[in-house]
N, C-alpha and C positions, 0 to 999 in steps of 0.2 A: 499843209493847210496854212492860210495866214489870212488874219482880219486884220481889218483896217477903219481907220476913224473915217471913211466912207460913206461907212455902211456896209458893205459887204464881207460874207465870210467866203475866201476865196479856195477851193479846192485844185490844186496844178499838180500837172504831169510834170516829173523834175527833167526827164531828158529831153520832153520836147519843148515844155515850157506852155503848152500850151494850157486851157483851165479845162478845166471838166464839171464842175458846179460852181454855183455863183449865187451865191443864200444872201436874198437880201434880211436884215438884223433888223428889229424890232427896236432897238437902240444904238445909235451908232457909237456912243462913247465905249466903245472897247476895249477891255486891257491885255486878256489873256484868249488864247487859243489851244484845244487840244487836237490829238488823233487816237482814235481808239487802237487797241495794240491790232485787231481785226482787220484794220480797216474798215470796218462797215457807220464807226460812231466818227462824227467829229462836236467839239463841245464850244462853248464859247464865253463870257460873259465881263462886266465892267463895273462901269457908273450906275448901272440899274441894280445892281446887291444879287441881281440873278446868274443864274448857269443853266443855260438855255442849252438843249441836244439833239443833234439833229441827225435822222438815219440815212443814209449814203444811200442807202437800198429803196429808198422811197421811190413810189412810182410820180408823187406829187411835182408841179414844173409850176415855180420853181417850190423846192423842198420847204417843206415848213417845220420851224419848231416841233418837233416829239417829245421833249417833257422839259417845263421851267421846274428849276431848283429853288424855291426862295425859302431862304431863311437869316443869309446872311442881314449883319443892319450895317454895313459897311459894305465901300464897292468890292466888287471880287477880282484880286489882282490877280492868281494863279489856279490853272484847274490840271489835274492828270488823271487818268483813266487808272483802276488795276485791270478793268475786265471790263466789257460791254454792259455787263450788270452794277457796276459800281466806280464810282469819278470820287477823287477828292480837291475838296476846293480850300482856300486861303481866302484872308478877306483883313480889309481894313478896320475889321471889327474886335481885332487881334484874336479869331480865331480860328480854328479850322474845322471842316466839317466833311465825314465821308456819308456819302450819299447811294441808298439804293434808285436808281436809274428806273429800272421797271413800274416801282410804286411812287418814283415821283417824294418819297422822304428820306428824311434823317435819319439814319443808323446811328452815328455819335461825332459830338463835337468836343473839339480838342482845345482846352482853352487855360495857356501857363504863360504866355507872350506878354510883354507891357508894352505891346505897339504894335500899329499894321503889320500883319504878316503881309509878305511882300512874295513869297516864291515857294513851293513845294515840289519834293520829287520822291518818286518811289522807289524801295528797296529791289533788286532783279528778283526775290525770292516773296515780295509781295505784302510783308511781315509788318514791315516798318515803312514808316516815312522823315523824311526831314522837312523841317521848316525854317527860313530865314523869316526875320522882322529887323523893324525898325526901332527893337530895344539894341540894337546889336549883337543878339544871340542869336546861333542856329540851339534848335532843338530836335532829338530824336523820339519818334511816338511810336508806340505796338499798337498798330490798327487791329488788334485781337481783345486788348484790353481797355484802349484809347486813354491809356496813360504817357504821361512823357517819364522816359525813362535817363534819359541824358538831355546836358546841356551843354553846350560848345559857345566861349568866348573866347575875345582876343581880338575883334575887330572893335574899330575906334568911332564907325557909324553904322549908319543902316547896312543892313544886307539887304541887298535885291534878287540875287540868285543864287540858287544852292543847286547842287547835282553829286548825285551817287557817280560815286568810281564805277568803272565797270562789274569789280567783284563784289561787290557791295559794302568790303568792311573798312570801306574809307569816303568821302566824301568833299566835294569841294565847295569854297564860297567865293560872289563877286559884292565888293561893299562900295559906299560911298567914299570908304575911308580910302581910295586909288590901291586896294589890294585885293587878290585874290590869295584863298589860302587853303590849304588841304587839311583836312580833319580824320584822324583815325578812329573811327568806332570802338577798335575792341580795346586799342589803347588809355581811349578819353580826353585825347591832347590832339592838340595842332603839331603837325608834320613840318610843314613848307610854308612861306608866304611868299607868293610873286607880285613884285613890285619894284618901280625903278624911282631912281632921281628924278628925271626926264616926263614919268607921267604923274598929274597931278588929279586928274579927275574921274569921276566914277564908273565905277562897272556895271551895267545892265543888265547882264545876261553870259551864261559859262556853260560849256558842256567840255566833254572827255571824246578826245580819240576812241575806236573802238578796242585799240590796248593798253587804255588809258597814258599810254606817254607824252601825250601831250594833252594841254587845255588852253582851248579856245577862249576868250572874253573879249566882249565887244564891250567899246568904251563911248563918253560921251564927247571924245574930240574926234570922233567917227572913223575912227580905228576897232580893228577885230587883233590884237596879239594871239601870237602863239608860246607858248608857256613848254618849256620841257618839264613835266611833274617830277620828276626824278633830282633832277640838279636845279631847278629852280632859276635856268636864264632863260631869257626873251628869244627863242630861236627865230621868230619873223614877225611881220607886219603885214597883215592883210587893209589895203588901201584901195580906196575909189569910190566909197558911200561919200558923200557930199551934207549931209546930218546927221547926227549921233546912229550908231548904231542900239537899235531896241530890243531885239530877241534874234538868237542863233541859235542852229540842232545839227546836231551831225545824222547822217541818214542813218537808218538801222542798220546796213552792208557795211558802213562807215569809208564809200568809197566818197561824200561829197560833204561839205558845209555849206548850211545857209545862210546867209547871215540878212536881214530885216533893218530896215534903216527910216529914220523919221523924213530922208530924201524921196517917201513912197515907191521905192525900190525894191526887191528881195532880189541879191546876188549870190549864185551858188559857185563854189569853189570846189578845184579837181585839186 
């Protein structure tokens, strides 16, 4: 799924390329995009403070809205699904809020950030989540208690994206500060940080291999690196977006990346 400052939220077949729904948005300024783990949900939301969801399954042409989220008072930079029953979003409000989907309300909000949260992702086991802001921390929360239970610094700016290792008890971030850096959970410390002489500017967006050996980050000189997690060199450069790269996902198979570019492009890689 990819939205766009269009207006449209675009639903695509990745082998054939072709779409399959095509939701026109109620607000075009869009930031963030999700997929439900189902398939059946896709989420969306931005500049309007909402998180708008809409059912795949509808028989409606074209699909309308199935339940606005408002609560945030900041625009909402990231949303992820754990279930079809519940999404958690991010927000420029520095905080974050997991949402019951069915009722349309707030279960609980998460709020320790001193600046835009900019990115969240979920634990594989459902438990926890992380958050990047732009105080420069990521933070870890137990979506059971909706306390934050850790804090992770070390970055020199914003963080924009955060993502769970595959097993969950590590984590990576992409910052303004031109690095990317791996964070251990059970340990409480930074791991790795990848970064070069050579790149100077920020990260947008990170995800993991599906054996996490490598990680992907798209950058704002419209570069996608590949990162070896383990030894910490630049093993490649994905090249040919023509503006910054803005969000990338490895498929669940992990046999493709996407990678999203402000070129109004989305290029998938074998």
């Amino acid at each position: 799924v990819s939205a766009s400052q269009d207006g449209k939220l675009l639903v695509w077949d990745g082998m054939s390329t072709n779409k399959l729904h095509a939701i026109p948005l109620r607000s075009s300024w869009v930031m963030t995009c999700a997929y439900s783990p189902s398939g059946a949900f896709v989420a969306c939301g931005g500049l309007d403070n909402n998180c708008s969801v809409y059912n795949l399954r509808s028989r409606d042409i074209p699909i309308r809205v199935c339940r606005e989220l408002g609560a945030h008072t900041g625009y909402l930079s990231c949303c992820r699904f754990l279930n079809d029953r519940k999404i958690v979003t991010s927000s420029g409000d520095m905080t974050c809020i997991l949402w019951d989907i069915e009722a349309g309300s707030k279960l609980t909000e998460f709020a320790d950030h001193n600046g835009d949260v900019m990115s969240v992702t979920i634990s594989p086991d459902k438990n926890t989540f992380i958050s990047g802001a732009c105080d420069a921390a990521a933070k870890l929360w137990d979506l059971r208690t909706g306390k934050c239970c850790q804090t992770f610094e070390g970055h020199e700016s914003d963080i924009n994206a955060v993502k769970y290792f595959p097993n969950g008890y590590a984590f990576g971030t992409g910052s303004d500060d031109a690095s990317c850096r791996l964070f251990d959970v059970r340990a409480d410390r930074e791991l790795m940080q990848y970064s070069h002489n050579n790149i100077l500017c920020g990260i947008t967006s990170v995800d993991f291999s599906i054996s996490g050996r490598f990680l992907f980050a798209g950058y704002d000189d419209f570069n996608t690196n590949v990162w070896d997690t383990l030894k910490g060199d630049k093993v490649y450069t994905l090249q040919g977006h023509e503006n910054r790269v803005s969000c990338l996902g490895v498929s669940s198979d992990g046999m493709a990346l996407c990678t999203g570019s402000w070129d109004a492009l989305l290029r998938v890689w074998s």
